[in-house]
Each structure stands twice: as structure tokens, then as C-alpha cells.
C-alpha positions in Angstrom: -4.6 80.0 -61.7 -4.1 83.7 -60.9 -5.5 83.2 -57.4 -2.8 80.9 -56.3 -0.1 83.9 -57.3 -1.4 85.2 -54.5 -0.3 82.4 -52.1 3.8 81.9 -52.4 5.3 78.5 -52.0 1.9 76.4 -51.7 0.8 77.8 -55.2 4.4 77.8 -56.1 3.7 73.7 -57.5 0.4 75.4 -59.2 2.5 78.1 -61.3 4.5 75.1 -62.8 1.8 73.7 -64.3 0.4 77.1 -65.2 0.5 77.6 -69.1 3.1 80.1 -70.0 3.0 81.6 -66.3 6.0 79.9 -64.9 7.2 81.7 -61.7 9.9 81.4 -59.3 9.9 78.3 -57.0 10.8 80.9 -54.3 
């Protein structure tokens, strides 16, 4: 979800899974 964006690294396994939002591991 968006509010994990906020948190980098720990949300960083939740962006993966996030539909079409796919972030940087980093």
C-alpha cells in the first residue's frame, strides 16, 4: 500500500507485491 512507501526497506518486501508499483529494493 502507499503507506508502506513511506517506510524504506521494511515496506520494500510490500512494494514487490504491490500491483504495478514496483520500487527499488534499496
Amino acid at each position: 500500500p502507499r503507506e508502506a512507501v513511506q517506510a524504506p526497506g521494511q515496506a520494500s518486501e510490500h512494494f514487490r507485491t504491490a500491483p504495478g508499483e514496483q520500487l527499488p529494493d534499496r
